[in-house]
C-alpha positions as CSV (number, residue, x, y, z in Angstrom):
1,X,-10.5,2.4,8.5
2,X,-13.5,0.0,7.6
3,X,-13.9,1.8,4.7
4,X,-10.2,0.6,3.5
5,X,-11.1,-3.1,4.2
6,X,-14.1,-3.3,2.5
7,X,-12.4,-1.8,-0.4
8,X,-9.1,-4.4,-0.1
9,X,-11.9,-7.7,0.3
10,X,-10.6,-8.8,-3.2
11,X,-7.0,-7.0,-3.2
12,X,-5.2,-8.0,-0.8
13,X,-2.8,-5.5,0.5
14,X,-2.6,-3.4,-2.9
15,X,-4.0,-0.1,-3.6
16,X,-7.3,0.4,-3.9
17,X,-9.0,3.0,-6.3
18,X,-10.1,5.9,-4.1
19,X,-6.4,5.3,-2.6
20,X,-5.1,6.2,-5.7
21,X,-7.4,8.8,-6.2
22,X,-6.5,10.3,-2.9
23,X,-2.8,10.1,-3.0
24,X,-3.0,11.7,-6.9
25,X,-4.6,14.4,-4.9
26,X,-2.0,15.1,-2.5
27,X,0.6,15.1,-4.7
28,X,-0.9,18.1,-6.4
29,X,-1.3,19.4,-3.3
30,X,2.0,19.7,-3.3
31,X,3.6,20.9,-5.7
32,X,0.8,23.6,-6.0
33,X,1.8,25.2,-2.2
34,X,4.7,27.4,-2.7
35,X,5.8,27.4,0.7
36,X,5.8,23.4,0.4
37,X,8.1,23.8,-2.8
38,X,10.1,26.1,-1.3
39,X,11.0,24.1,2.1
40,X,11.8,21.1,-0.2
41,X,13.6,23.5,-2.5
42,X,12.2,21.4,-5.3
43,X,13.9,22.0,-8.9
44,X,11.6,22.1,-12.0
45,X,12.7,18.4,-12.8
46,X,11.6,17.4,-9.1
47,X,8.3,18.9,-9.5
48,X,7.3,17.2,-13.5
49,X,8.5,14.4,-11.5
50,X,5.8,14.4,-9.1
51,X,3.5,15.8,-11.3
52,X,4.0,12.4,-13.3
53,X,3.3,10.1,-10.2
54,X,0.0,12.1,-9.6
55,X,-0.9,11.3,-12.9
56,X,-0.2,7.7,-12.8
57,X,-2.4,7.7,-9.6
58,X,-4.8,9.3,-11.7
59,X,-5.2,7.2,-14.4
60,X,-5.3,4.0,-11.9
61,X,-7.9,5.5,-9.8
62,X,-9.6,5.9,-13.0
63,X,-9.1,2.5,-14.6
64,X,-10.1,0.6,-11.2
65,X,-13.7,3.4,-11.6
66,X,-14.1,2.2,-15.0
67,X,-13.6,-1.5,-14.3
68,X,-16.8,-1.0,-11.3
69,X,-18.9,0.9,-14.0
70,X,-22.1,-0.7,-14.2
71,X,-21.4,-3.1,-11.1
72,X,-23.2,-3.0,-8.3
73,X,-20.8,-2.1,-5.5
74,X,-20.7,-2.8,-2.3
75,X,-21.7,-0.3,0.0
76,X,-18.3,-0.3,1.6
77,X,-16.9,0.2,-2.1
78,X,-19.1,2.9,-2.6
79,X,-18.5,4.7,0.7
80,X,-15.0,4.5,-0.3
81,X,-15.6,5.9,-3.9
82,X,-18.0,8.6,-2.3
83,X,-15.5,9.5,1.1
84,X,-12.5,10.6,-1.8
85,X,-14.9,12.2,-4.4
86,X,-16.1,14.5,-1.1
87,X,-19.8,13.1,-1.6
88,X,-21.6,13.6,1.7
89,X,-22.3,10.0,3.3
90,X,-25.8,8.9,3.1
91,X,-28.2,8.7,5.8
92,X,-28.5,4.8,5.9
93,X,-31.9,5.0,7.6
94,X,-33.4,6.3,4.9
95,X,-31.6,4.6,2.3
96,X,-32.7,1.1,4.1
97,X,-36.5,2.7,4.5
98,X,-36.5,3.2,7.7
99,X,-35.8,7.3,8.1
């Protein structure tokens, strides 16, 4: 996805923000369907478990936010950031002044 590259320019292979964001997402995702927990057969310790790695995701997708606040991003950054917060794309004609 180009959206993913722009986002990795300065990282290299490792997570980006709205990666973490997204995958804190899914993890809640699943231990919230009860027919997921109930195919895994997940025990209460299995699901705190999971629960804690959504969090950790959490807190790094809101640690590399922070670190952009006040930054001017790129727009492949900020297409990234908007894509996982579920913030419609803009129309780039009329962001460039030409829609």
């Amino acid at each position: 996805m180009a959206v993913q590259a722009a986002a990795r320019r300065w990282g290299g292979d490792q997570v980006t923000g709205p990666e973490h964001y997204r995958e804190a997402e899914q993890l809640l995702a699943y231990i919230e369907d009860g027919a997921y927990r109930d195919r895994m057969h997940l025990s209460e310790a299995a699901e705190h478990s999971i629960a804690a790695r959504a969090q950790v995701h959490a807190t790094l997708a809101l640690a590399a936010a922070t670190a952009l606040a006040g930054e001017r991003l790129p727009f492949g950054d900020f297409a990234a950031w908007n894509e996982v917060a579920g913030v419609p794309a803009p129309n780039t004609k009329a962001v460039n002044g030409r829609g």
